[in-house]
C-alpha positions as CSV (number, residue, x, y, z in Angstrom):
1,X,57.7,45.3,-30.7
2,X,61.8,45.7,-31.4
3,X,60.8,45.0,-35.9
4,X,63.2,48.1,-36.0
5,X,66.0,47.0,-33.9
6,X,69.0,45.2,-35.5
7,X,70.2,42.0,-34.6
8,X,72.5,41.7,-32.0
9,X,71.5,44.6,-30.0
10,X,72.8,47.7,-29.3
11,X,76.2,46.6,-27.9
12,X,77.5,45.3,-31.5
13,X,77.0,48.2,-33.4
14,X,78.9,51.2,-32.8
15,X,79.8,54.5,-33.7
16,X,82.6,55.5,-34.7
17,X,82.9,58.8,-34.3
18,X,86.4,59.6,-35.5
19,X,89.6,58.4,-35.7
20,X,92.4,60.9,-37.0
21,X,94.6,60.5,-39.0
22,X,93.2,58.9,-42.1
23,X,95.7,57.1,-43.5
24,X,96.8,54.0,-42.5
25,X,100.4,54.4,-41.6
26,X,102.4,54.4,-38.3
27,X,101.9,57.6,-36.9
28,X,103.1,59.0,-33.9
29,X,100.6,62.2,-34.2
30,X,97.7,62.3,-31.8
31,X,95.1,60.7,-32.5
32,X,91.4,60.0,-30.4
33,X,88.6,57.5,-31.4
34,X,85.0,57.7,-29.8
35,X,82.6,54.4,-29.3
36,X,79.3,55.0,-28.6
37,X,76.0,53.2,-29.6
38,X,74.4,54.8,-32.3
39,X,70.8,53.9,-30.9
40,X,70.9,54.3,-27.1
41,X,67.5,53.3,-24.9
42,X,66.4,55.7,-22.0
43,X,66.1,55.0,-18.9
44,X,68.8,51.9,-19.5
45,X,72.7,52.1,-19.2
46,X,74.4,53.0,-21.8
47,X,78.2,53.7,-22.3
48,X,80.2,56.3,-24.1
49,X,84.0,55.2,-24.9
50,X,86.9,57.3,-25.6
51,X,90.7,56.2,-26.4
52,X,93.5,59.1,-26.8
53,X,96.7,58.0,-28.2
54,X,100.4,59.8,-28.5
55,X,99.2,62.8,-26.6
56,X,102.2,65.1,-26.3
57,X,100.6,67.6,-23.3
58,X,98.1,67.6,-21.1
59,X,94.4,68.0,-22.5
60,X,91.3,68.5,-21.2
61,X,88.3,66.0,-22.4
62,X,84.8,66.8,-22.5
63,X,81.6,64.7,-23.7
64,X,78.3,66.3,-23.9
65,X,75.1,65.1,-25.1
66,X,72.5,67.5,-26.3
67,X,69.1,65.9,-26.0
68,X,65.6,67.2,-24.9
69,X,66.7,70.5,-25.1
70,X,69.6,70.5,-22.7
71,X,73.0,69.8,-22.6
72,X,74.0,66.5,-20.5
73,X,78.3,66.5,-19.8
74,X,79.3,63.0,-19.5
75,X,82.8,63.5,-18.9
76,X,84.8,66.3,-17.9
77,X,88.5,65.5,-17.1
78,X,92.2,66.5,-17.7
79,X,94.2,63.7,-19.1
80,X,98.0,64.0,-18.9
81,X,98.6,60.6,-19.8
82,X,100.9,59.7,-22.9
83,X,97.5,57.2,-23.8
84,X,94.7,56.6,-22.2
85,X,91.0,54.5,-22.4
86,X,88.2,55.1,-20.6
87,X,84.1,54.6,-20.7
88,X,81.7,56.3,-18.9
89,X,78.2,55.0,-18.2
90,X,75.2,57.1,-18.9
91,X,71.7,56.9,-18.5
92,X,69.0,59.2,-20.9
93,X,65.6,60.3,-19.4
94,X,62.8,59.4,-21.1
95,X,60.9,61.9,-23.3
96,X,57.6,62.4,-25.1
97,X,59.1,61.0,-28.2
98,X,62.2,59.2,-29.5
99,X,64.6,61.8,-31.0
100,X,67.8,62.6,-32.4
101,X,70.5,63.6,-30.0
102,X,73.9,65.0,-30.6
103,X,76.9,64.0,-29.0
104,X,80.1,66.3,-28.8
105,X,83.9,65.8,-28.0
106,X,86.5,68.0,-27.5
107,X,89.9,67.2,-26.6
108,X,91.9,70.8,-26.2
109,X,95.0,71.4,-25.3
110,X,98.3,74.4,-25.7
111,X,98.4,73.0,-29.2
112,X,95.7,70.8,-30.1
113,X,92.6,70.9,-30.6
114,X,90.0,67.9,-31.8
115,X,86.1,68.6,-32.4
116,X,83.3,65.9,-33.1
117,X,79.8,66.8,-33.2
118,X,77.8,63.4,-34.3
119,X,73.9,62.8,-34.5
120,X,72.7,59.7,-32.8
121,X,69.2,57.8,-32.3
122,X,67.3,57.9,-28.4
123,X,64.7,55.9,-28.2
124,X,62.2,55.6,-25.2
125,X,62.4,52.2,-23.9
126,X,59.1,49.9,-23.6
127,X,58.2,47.3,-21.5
128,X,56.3,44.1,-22.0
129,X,53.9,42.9,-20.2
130,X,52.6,39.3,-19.7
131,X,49.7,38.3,-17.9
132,X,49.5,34.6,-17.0
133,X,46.7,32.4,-16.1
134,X,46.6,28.9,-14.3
135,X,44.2,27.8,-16.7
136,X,42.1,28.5,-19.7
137,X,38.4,28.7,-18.2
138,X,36.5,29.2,-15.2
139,X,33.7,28.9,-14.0
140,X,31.8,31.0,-11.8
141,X,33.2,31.5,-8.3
142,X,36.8,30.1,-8.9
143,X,40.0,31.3,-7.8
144,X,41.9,33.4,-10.5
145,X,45.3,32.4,-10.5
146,X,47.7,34.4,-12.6
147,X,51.4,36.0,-12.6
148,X,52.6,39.4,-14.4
149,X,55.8,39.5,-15.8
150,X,57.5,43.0,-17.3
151,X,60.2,42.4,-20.1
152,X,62.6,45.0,-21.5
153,X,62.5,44.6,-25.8
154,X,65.5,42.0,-24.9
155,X,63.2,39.7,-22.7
156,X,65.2,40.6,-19.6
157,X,63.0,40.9,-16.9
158,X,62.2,44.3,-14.9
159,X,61.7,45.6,-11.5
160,X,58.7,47.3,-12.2
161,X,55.8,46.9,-9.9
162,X,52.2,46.8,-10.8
163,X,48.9,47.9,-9.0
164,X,47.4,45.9,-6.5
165,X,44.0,44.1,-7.4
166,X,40.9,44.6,-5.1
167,X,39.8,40.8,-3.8
């Protein structure tokens, strides 16, 4: 249970994906920068972040995850904006194992043109499950009390329901 999850969660440790260019003085070239967790959960919300800066025309932007054996776009737009910021939420589908999954962006424009293709961790989320009992013992013919509680691997609960019991 969560011995190879890192401290902190998900949310502290990010990708980054790119950030052009690589030196570190004041530039007024365009320049983008991708946030994205670099183990994302299925079936949980997730969040992909992407910042353009000193555009000079209009671009299109476009986010796709390839996971499973499809293609998933998780944003699509035309920016026209000098900058901009923006996060989308996503959720992955669970699937018969945890994977890697790639995650592309392209901004394109007249005359630019940025590509990332990056490799990231999905991993199928688990529950857990705790059964409660009103006491230790019982003794024959006594009333079983108990409560059933569903965790995600961060002890927040769920809103999962479980079977009923025959009397």
């Amino acid at each position: 249970m969560g011995k190879d999850r890192l401290p902190g969660g998900p949310s502290i440790f990010l990708l980054l994906l790119f950030l052009l260019p690589g030196d570190s003085s004041p530039t007024t070239e365009p320049q983008y920068m991708v946030l994205v967790p670099f183990l994302i959960h299925t079936n949980g919300p997730e969040k992909v972040c992407i910042q353009l800066t000193h555009l000079n025309e209009s671009v299109t932007l476009s986010a796709t995850l390839e996971y499973a054996g499809e293609n998933r776009s998780l944003i699509a737009d035309v920016v026209s904006e000098k900058d901009v910021f923006k996060c989308v939420p996503f959720t992955v589908p669970k699937s018969s194992s945890s994977s890697a999954a790639f995650l592309t962006v392209l901004v394109k424009g007249p005359t630019l043109e940025f590509r990332s293709r990056k490799s990231v961790l999905v991993k199928n989320s688990e529950s857990l499950v705790f059964v409660q009992t009103d006491k230790p013992i019982y003794k024959p013919g006594q009333t079983v009390l108990f409560r059933i509680v569903s965790l995600d691997e961060d002890f927040r609960p769920l809103n999962e329901k479980v079977g009923q019991f025959a009397d």
